[in-house]
C-alpha positions in Angstrom: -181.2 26.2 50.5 -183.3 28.3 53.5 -181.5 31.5 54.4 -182.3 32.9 57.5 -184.0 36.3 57.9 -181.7 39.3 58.2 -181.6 40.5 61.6 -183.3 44.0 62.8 -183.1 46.5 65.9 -183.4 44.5 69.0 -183.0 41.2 67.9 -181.3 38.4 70.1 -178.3 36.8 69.4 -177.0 33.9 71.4 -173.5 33.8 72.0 -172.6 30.1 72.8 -169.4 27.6 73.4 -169.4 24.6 70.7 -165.5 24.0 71.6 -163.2 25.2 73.7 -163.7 26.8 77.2 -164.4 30.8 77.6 -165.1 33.4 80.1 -167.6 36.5 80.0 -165.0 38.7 80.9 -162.9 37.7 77.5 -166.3 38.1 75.4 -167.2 41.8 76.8 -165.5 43.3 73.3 -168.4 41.3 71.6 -171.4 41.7 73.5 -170.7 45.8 73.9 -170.3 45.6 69.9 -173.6 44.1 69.6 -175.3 46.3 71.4 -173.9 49.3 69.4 -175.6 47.4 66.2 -178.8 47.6 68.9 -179.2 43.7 69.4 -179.9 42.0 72.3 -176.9 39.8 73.7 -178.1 36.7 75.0 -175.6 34.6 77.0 -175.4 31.1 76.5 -174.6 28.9 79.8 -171.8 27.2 78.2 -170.3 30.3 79.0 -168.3 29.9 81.7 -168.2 26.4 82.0 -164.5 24.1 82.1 -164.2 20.8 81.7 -160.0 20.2 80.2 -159.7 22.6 77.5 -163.4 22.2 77.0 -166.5 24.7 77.9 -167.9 21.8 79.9 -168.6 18.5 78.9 -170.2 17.3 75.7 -173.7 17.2 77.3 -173.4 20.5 78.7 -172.4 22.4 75.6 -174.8 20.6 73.5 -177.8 20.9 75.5 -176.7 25.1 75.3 -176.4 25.1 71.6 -179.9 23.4 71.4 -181.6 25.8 73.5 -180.6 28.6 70.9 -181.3 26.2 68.2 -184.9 25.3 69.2 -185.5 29.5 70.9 -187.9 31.2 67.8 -186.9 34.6 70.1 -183.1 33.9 69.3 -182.3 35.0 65.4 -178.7 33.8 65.1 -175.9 32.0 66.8 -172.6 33.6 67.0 -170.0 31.0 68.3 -167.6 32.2 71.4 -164.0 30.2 70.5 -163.0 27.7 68.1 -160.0 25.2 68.7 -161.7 21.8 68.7 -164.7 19.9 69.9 -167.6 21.1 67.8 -167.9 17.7 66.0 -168.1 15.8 69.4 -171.8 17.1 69.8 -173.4 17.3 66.3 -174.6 13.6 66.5 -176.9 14.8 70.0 -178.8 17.9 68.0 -182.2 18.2 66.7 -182.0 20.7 64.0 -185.7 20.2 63.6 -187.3 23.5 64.7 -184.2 24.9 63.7 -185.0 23.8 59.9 -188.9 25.7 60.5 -187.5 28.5 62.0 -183.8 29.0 60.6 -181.1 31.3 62.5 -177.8 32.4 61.6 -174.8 30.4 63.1 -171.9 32.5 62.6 -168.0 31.2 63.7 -165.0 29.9 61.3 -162.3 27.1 61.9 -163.6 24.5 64.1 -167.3 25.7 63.5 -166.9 24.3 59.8 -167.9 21.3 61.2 -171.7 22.7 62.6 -171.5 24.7 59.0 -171.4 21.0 57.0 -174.1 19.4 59.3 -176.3 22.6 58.7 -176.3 22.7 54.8 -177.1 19.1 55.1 -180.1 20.2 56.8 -180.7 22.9 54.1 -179.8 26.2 55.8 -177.5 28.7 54.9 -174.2 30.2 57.6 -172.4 32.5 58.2 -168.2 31.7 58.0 -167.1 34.8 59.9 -165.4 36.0 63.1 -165.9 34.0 66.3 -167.1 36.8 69.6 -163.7 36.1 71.1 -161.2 38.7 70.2 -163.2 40.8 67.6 -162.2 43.7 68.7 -158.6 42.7 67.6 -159.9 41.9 64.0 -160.3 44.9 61.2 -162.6 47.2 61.4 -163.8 46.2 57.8 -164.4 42.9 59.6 -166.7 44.3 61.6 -168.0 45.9 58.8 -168.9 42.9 56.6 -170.2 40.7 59.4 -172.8 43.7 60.4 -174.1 44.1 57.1 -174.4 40.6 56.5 -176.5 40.0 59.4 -178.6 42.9 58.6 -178.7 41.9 54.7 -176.7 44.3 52.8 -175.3 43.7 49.8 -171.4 43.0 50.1 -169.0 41.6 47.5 -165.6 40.7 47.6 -162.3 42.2 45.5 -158.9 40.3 45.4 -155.9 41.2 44.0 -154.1 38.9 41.7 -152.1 36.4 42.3 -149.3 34.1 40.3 -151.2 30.8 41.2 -154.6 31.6 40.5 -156.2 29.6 37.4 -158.4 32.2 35.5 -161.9 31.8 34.2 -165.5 32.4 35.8 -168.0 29.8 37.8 -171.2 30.1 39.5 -172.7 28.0 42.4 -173.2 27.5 45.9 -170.7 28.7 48.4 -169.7 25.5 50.6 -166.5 24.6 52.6 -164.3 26.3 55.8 -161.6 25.1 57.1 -159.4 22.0 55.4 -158.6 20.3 58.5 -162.2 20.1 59.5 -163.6 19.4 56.3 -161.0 16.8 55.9 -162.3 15.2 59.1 -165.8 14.7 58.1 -165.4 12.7 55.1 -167.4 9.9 54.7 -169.9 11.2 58.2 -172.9 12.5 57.9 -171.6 16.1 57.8 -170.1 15.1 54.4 -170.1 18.0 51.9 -172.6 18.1 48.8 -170.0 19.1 46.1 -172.0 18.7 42.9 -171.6 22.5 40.6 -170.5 24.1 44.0 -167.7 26.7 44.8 -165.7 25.5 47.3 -163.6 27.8 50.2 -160.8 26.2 52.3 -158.5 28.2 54.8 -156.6 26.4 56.9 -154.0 27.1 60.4 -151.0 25.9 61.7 -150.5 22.4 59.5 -147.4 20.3 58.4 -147.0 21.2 55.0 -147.1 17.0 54.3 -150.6 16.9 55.8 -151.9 19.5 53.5 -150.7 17.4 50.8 -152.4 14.4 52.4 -156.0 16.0 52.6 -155.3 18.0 48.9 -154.9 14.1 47.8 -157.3 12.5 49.6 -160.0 15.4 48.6 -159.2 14.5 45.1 -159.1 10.8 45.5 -162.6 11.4 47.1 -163.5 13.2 43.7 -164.4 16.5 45.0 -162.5 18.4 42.2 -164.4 16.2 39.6 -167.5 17.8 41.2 -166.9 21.9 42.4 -167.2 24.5 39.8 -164.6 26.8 41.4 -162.1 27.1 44.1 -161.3 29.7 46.5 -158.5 29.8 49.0 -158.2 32.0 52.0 -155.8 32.4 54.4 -153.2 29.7 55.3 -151.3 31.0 58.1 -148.0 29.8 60.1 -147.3 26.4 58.3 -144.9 23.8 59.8 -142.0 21.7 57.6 -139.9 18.8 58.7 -136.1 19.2 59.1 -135.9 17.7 55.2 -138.4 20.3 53.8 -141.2 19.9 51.8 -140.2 21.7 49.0 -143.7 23.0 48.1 -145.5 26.4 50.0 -149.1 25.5 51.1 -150.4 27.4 47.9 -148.1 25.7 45.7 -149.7 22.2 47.1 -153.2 23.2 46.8 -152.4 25.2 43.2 -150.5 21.6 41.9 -153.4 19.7 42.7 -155.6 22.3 41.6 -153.6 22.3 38.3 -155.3 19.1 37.1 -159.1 20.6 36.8 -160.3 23.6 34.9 -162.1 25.4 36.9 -161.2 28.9 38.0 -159.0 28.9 41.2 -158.6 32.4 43.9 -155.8 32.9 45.9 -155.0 35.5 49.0 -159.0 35.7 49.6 -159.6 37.7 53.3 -161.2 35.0 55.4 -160.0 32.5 57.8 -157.3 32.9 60.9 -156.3 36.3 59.4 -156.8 39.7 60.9 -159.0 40.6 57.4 -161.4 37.5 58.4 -164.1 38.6 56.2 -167.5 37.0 56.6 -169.1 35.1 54.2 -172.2 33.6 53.6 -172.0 29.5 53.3 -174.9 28.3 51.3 -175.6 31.4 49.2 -175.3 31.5 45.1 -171.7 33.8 44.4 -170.1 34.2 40.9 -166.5 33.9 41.0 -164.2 35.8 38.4 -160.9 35.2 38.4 -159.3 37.9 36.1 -155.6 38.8 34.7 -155.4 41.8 37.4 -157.8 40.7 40.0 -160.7 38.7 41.2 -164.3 39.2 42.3 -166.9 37.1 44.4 -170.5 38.3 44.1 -173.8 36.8 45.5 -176.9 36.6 43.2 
């Protein structure tokens, strides 16, 4: 796995729409942060652009993303918005120059699916904030996605929790967001799974449907394959009127239940205001202990 270069004083990073549509105006917050880090914001011209809910057609935010892609001036990628639409242009990329001269794409949620097609390619991500709204997130968020980019060390603590599955694994970081992942089963964005750790965080899902993917993801043998599991957030869950009976931990712990492996709960990443970044690609040990857990690169 390539891992980009950490980024120094008055580098450029693009800030670019793979999804849904967003103004200049709403990314301000981020462009005045990275200038207090002393990069160089570099606006993509997706920016701006409408088409639906999209920023501008397929074409127009694909041929944006591989500008920055193909750029050797342009050191990472930070993605402006989420929501959906990502997937619709990953089939139109050339990640060749890209693979000589990796760059760090940064976003979460509907970014997974540009983190999959990446790693396929070989090169490590960043699964951290998206520009819009950072300046609502933590401070600490800010924090860790700075010193990621510039390549400090970071780790991670966790306090307990009842569902977690004790033990300790080591391996690749892979995964994002369930839904997403869920979605590219089967593409070419398809997930490598063999002795990796796996992240999911998911938003906003029937409780049912996370049962569906947790069944299909182990139908599809990806828990005969990871070495350890990490969950992060899983925010504002929908039931039926006839209720589930089962929290969205308690469906991913019952499934979980079946393997060995060591299992993390209540990890700060995903659509939380703690949306921690973290570095897709990288080696981490994960301990899962009676009191707490930690997740360390090496």
């Amino acid at each position: 796995m390539k891992i980009p270069a950490k980024l120094t004083k008055h580098d450029q990073i693009a800030i670019v729409a793979t999804a849904r549509k967003v103004t200049l105006e709403e990314l301000q917050p981020a462009i005045s942060l990275l200038k207090s880090w002393g990069l160089t914001p570099v606006i993509g011209s997706s920016i701006g652009l409408q088409e639906n809910q999209f920023a501008g057609n397929d074409e127009e935010r694909a041929e944006d993303l591989q500008q920055q892609l193909d750029n050797p001036n342009i050191k990472a990628i930070w993605c402006a918005k989420g929501g959906y639409g990502t997937v619709r242009i990953l089939d139109t990329l050339d990640f060749t120059a890209f693979k000589k001269n990796p760059k760090w794409i940064i976003g979460y949620s509907d970014v997974t699916a540009l983190h999959s097609q990446v790693h396929k390619k070989g090169v490590a991500s960043i699964h951290g904030p998206i520009a819009l709204g950072i300046d609502q997130k933590s401070q600490e968020v800010r924090n860790f996605l700075k010193k990621t980019l510039f390549g400090e060390d970071i780790a991670y603590k966790m306090n307990a929790h009842v569902l977690n599955q004790k033990g300790e694994a080591e391996g690749e970081l892979v995964g994002g967001n369930l839904s997403v992942l869920f979605s590219l089963i089967g593409s070419e964005s398809d997930l490598d799974l063999k002795g990796k750790i796996l992240f999911l965080e998911d938003l906003d899902e029937y409780l049912y449907h996370i049962d569906r993917m947790m069944q299909n993801l182990k139908r599809n043998g990806w828990f005969d394959q990871i070495s350890g599991l990490i969950i992060g957030g899983l925010n504002d869950m929908n039931d039926n009127a006839i209720p589930f009976g089962k929290t969205a931990k308690e469906i991913i712990a019952e499934t979980a239940g079946e393997y060995d492996f060591p299992v993390a709960f209540n990890f700060p990443a995903g659509h939380i205001e703690d949306n921690q970044a973290l570095i897709l690609g990288r080696k981490v040990r994960l301990q899962v202990e009676a009191k707490e857990s930690h997740v360390s690169y090496f």
